[in-house]
C-alpha positions in Angstrom: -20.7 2.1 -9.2 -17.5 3.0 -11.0 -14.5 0.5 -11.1 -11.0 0.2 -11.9 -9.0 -0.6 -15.0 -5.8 -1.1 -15.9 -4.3 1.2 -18.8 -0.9 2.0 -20.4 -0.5 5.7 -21.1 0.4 6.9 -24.5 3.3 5.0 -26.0 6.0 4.7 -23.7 4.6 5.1 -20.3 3.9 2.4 -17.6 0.4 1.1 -16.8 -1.7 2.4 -13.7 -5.1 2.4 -12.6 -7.8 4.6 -13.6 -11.3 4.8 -12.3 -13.5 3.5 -15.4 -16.8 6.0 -14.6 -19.0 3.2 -16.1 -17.1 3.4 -19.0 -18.1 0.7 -21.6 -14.6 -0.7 -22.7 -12.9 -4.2 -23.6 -9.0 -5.1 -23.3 -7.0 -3.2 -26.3 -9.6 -0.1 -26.7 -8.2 3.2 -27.0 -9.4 5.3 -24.7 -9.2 9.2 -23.5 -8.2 9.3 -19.8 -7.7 12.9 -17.4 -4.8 12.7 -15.2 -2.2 14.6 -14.2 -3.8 17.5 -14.9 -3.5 16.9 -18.2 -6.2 14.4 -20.6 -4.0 11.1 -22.0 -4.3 8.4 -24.8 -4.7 5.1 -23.4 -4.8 1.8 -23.9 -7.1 -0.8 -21.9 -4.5 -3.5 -20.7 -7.5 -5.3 -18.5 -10.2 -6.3 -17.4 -12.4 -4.0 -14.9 -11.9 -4.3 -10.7 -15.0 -3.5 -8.5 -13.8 -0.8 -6.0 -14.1 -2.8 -3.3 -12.4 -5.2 -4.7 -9.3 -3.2 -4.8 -9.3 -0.4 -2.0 -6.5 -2.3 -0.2 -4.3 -3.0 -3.2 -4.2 -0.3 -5.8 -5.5 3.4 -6.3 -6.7 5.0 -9.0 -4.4 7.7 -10.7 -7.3 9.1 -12.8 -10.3 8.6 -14.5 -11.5 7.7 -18.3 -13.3 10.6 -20.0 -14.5 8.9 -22.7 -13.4 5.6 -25.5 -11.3 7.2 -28.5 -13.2 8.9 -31.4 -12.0 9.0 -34.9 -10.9 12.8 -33.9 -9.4 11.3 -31.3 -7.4 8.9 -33.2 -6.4 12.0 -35.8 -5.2 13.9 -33.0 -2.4 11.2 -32.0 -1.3 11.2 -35.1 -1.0 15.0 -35.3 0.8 14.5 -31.8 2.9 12.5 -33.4 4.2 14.5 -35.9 5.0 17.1 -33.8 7.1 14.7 -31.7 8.9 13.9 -34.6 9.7 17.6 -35.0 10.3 18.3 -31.3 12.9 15.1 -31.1 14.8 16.9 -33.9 14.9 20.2 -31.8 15.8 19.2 -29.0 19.0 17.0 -30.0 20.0 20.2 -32.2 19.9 21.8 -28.8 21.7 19.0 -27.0 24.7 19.1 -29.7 24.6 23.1 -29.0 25.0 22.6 -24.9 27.1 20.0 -25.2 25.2 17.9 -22.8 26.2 14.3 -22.6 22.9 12.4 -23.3 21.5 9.8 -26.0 17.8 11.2 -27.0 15.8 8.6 -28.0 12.4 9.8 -28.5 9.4 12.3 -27.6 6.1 11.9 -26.8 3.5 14.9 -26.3 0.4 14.3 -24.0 -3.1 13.8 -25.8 -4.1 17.3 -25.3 -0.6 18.6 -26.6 0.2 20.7 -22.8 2.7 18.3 -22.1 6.3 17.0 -24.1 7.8 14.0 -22.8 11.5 13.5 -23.6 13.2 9.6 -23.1 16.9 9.4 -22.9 20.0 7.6 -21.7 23.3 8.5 -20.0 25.9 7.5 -18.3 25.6 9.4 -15.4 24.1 12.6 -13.9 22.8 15.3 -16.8 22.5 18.8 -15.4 19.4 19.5 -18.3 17.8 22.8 -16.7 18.6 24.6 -19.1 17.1 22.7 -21.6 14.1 22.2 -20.3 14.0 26.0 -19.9 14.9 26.3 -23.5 12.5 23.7 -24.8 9.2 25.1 -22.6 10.2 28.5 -23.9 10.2 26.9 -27.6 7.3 24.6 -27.6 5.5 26.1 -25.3 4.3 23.2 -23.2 5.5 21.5 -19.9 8.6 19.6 -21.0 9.5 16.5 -18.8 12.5 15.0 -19.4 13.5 11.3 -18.4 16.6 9.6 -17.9 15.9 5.6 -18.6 17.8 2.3 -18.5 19.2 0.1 -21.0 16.0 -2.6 -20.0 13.1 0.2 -20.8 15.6 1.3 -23.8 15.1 -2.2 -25.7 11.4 -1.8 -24.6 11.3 1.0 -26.1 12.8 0.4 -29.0 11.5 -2.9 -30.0 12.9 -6.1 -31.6 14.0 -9.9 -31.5 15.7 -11.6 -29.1 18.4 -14.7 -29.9 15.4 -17.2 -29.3 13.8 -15.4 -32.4 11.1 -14.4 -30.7 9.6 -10.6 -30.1 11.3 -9.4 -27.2 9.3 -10.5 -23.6 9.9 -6.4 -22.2 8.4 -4.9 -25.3 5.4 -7.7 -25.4 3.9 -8.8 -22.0 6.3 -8.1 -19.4 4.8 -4.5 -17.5 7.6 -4.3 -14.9 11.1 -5.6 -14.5 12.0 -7.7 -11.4 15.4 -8.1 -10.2 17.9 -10.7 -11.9 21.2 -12.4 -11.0 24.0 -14.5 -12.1 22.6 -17.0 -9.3 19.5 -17.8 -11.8 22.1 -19.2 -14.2 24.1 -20.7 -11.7 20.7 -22.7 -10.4 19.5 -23.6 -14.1 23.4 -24.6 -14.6 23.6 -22.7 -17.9 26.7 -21.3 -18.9 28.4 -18.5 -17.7 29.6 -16.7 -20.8 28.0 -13.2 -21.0 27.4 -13.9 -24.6 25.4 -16.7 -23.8 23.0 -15.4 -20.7 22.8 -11.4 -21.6 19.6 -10.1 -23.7 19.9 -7.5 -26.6 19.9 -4.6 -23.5 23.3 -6.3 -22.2 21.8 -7.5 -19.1 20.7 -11.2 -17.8 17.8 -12.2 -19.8 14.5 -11.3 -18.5 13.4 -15.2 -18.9 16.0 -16.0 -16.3 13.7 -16.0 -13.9 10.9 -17.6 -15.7 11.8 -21.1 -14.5 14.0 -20.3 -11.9 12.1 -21.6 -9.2 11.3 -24.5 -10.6 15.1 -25.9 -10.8 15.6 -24.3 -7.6 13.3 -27.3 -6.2 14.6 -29.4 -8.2 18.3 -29.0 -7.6 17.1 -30.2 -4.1 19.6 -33.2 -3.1 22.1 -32.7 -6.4 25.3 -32.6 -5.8 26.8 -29.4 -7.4 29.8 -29.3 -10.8 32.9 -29.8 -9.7 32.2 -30.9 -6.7 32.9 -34.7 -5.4 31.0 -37.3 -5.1 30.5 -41.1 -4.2 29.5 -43.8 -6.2 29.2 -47.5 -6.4 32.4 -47.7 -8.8 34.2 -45.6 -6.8 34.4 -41.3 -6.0 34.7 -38.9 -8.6 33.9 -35.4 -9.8 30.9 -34.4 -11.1 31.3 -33.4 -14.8 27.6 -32.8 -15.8 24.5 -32.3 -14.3 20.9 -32.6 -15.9 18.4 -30.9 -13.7 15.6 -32.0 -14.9 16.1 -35.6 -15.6 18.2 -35.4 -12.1 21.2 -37.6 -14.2 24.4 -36.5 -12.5 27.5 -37.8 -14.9 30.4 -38.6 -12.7 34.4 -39.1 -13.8 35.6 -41.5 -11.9 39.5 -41.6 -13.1 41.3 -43.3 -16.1 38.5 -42.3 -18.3 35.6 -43.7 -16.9 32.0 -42.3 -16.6 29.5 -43.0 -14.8 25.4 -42.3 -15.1 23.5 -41.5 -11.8 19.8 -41.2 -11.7 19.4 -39.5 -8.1 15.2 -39.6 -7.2 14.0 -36.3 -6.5 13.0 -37.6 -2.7 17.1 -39.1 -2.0 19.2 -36.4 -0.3 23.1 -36.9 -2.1 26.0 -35.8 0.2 28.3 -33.3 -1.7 31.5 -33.4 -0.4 33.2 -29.5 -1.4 36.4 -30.8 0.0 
């Protein structure tokens, strides 16, 4: 019996299921997929799922024909070439309209009846035209898609301030939702400088340990706020989370160290 596996299309495309057909293939192996009426590179990004294993959770959006052969591999490269070509078309074409758009790059399908066109706007692009020019030119279906800043620096690849390879163009498969309320939990600082990624929006690994100091703020008073200690009541100046060492000024220059237990509830007054 067949099972599923989990494959990222071509280059730029998300990962989805596809029924393996018995398939012999390990994680990373290029293989040749049919879907969307149309036959796709892939990439294995998995292990295999029985069928029954996965009725209730995921469904497959094609099936592999076959791993990649040598031709195979010669073919993407010939694909892309002619992307290379095609990306210069089509922003000659864009200049010509006047369309406001930022092409970034194209992509054809493995069997060459399909051209895939990533770009970014500010708003709304009215494009029919284009396509119609473009199917007329290539002679292929042309899709064009309209992406955000996040799949952009996926897309385009690169380092991040921690010097590392950037987490959405390594591992991370799909973006989850961020807000200024994971800094405000992890009490980083709120300088857009500080918290944004090379995309200009929170960093993805906001959220990495977010629900860890979520527990652990449990029973910490919050900055700024007031608070009473054995010397006397004061405002809260600093905070270490993860120690749980709340720094308190207590007037005339005094500071003083409080090691709150994780199990002690600490009444914040916000007056």
């Amino acid at each position: 019996m067949g099972k599923l596996i989990q494959v990222r299309l071509g280059e730029y495309r998300p990962v989805v299921y596809v029924d393996d057909r018995d398939v012999e293939c390990r994680r990373g192996d290029h293989v040749v997929v049919e879907i969307d009426r149309s036959t796709e590179m892939a990439q294995v990004a998995s292990r295999s799922v029985p069928k029954c294993e996965s009725d209730k959770k995921f469904f497959a959006s094609g099936s592999i024909l076959r791993k990649a052969t040598a031709a195979d591999m010669r073919q993407i490269e010939h694909n892309r070439t002619k992307a290379k070509d095609a990306l210069h078309v089509c922003i000659g074409k864009i200049t010509e309209m006047k369309l406001d758009m930022n092409m970034l790059t194209c992509e054809y399908a493995f069997d060459g009846s399909k051209a895939m066109f990533y770009f970014t706007a500010e708003g709304r692009v009215d494009f029919r035209d284009l396509v119609k020019d473009l199917a007329k030119t290539f002679r292929a279906r042309i899709e064009l898609k309209q992406i955000g800043v996040r799949d952009r620096a996926k897309m385009v690849e690169g380092y991040g301030v921690c010097g590392q390879f950037l987490c959405c163009a390594s591992f991370i498969k799909d973006f989850s939702q961020l807000s200024i309320k994971m800094a405000k939990e992890q009490a980083l600082p709120l300088n857009p400088s500080k918290i944004s990624g090379v995309c200009g929006r929170i960093k993805c690994c906001m959220a990495y340990e977010y629900h860890v100091y979520k527990e652990l703020n449990k029973g910490l008073p919050r900055m700024g706020g007031k608070m009473d200690t054995p010397e006397g009541k004061g405002k809260v100046i600093n905070l270490n989370i993860l120690k749980r060492l709340v720094q308190v000024d207590i007037g005339d220059g005094k500071i003083v160290k409080i090691n709150i237990p994780s199990s002690d509830s600490v009444k914040d007054d916000k007056k």
